[in-house]
N, C-alpha and C positions, 0 to 999 in steps of 0.2 A: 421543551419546544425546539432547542436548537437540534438537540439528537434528533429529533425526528424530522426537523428537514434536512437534516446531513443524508439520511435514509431514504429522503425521497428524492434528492437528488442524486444521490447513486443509482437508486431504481428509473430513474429518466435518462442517467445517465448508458442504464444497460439497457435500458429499452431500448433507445436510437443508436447506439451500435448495433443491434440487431437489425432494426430497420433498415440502418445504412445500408448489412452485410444481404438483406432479403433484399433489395433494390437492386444491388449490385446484381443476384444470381437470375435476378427476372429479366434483365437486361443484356447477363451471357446469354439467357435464354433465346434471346430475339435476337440476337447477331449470330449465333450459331446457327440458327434457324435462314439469315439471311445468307451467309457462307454457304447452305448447301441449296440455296437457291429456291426458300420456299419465303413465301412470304408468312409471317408471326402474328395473331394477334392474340388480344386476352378479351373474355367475358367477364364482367363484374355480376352478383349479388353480395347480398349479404352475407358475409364471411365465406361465401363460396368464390370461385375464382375456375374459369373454362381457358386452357391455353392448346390455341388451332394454328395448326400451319398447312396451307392446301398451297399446294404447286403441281401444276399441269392437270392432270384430271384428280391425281389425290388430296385427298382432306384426313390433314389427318385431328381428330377431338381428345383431348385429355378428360378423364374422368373428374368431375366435381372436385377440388382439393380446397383446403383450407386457404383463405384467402389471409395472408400472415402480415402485410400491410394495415389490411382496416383490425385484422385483430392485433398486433401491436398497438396503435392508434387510438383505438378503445381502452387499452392498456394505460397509457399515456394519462388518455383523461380521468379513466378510474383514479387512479391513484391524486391527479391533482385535483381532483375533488374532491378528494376522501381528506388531503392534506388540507384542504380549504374548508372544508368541515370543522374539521380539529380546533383550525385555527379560531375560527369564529367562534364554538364554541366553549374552547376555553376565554375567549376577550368575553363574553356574555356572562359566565361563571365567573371571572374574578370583576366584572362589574356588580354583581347580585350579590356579592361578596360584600363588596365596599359600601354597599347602604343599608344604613341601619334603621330597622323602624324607629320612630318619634315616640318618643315617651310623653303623656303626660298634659 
């Protein structure tokens, strides 16, 4: 049991350095974008992600990309549920363990 939360804390642990590092480049995104005088936003769906910058008469659309936030994110919770899983049930297994039918 311990191994395997040393494992899931590593994997949370690279998860959210990733995170951090994709926050960070969405947000060069938007100051770069403000530097040359256009105004930045983003579209959310589901795992998709639209990023538009229009200034003066142009617009300009990015094609649909992976939205790397919510799939991180996702990421995230898979795994600590998957470890909350475990956990439960191996405490359920070494309970069903410990009693013994009644003889007699």
């Amino acid at each position: 049991m311990f191994k395997t939360a040393l494992k899931v804390l590593a994997a949370d642990a690279v998860l959210l350095v990733a995170l951090f590092y994709v926050i960070q480049d969405l947000q060069w995104r938007t100051s770069d974008a403000g530097a040359l005088r256009y105004s930045a936003s983003f579209s959310y769906s589901v795992l998709t992600q639209f990023f538009t910058m229009a200034g003066g008469t142009q617009r300009l659309t990015s094609p649909p990309t992976l939205d790397w936030v919510q799939a991180l994110a996702y990421a995230l919770v898979i795994v600590n549920a998957w470890f909350g899983y475990v956990v439960v049930k191996s405490r359920r297994s070494r309970q069903t363990k410990g009693l013994s039918p009644q003889v007699g």
